[in-house]
C-alpha positions in Angstrom: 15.5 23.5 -9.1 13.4 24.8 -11.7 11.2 21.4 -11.6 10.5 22.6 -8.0 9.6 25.5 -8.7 7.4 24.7 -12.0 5.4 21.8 -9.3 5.0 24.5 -7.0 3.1 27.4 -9.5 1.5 24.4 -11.0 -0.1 23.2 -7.4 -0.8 26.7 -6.8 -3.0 27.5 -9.6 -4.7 24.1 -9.0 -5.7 25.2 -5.5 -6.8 28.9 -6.5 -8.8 26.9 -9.6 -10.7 24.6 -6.4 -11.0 27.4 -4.3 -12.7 29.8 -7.2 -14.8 27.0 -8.2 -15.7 26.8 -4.7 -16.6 30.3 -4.0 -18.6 30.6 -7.5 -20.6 27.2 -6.7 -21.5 29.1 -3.1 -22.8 32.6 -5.1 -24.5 29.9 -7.8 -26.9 28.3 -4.6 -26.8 31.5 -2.7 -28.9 33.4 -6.1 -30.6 30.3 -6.1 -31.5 30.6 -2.3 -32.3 34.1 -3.0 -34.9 33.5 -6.2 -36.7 30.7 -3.8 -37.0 33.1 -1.0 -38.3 35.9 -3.4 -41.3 33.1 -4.9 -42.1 32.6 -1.5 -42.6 35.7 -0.4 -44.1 36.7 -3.9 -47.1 34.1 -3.6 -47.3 32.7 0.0 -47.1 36.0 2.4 -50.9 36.6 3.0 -50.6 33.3 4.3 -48.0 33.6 6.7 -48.3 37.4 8.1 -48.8 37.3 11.5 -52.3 39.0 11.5 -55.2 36.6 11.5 -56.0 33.1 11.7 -54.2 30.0 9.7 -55.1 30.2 6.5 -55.0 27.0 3.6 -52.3 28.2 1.5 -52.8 28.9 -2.5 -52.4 26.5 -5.4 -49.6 29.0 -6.0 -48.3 29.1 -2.8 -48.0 25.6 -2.8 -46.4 25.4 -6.3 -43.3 28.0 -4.6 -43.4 25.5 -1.8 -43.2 22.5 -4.1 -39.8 24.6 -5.3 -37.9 23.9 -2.1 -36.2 21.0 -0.8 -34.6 19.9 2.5 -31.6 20.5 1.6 -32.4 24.2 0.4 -33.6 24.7 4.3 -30.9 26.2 5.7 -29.9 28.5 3.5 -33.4 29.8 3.2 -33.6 29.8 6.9 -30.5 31.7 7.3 -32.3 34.5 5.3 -34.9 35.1 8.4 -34.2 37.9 10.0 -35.4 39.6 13.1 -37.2 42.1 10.7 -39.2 39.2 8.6 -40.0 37.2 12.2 -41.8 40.8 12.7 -43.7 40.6 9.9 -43.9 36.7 9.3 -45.2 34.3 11.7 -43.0 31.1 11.8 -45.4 29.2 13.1 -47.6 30.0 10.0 -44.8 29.0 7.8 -44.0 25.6 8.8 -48.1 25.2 8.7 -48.2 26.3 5.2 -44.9 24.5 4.2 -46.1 21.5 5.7 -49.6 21.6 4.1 -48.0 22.2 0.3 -46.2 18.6 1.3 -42.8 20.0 2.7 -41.2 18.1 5.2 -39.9 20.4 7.8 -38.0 18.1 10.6 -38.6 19.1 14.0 -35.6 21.3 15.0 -34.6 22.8 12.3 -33.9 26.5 12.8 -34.6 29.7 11.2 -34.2 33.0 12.7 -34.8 32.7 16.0 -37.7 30.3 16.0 -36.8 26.6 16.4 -39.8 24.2 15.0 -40.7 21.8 17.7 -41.2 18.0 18.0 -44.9 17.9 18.4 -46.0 21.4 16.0 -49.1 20.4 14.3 
């Protein structure tokens, strides 16, 4: 009986060790997430404020860009909020993201604003 119960504290440490590994790997891409955002806002927001025409982003703009990766999309999407969509224009974005070299499928969400299959 006390083999039983030894297995059992044994497999429940092993679970809380997966699932605290889990939840620190999450915070570990979520400051990540948070330091990409703040580059990009840092060097690429006169290019993307709604005010005014498309503009060719910056070296340093692009270099922020250059920072992001596909995978790193959604939680950097998730991050746009009704408040930055006020400020930010999507559409100006995906131009700038897509003119640093970023591939931005068509689809992909953030916010509210969906990029669609033929955005140029």
């Amino acid at each position: 009986m006390a083999t039983t119960n030894t297995h059992r504290h044994v497999l429940a440490l092993a679970m809380l060790l997966v699932v605290g590994i889990h939840i620190l790997g999450n915070q570990k891409v979520a400051a990540s997430c948070n330091e990409t955002v703040t580059s990009l806002v840092s060097k690429c927001s006169p290019f993307v404020r709604i005010p005014g025409p498309r503009v060719l982003p910056s070296d340093a703009c692009c270099q922020a860009v250059k920072q992001v990766t596909v995978g790193d999309l959604p939680c950097v999407c998730k991050l746009v909020t009704p408040a930055t969509q006020k400020v930010f224009s999507m559409e100006k974005a995906v131009f700038v993201a897509r003119t640093c070299g970023l591939t931005i499928p068509p689809g992909t969400v953030c916010g509210s604003y969906t990029v669609p299959p033929n955005f140029v």
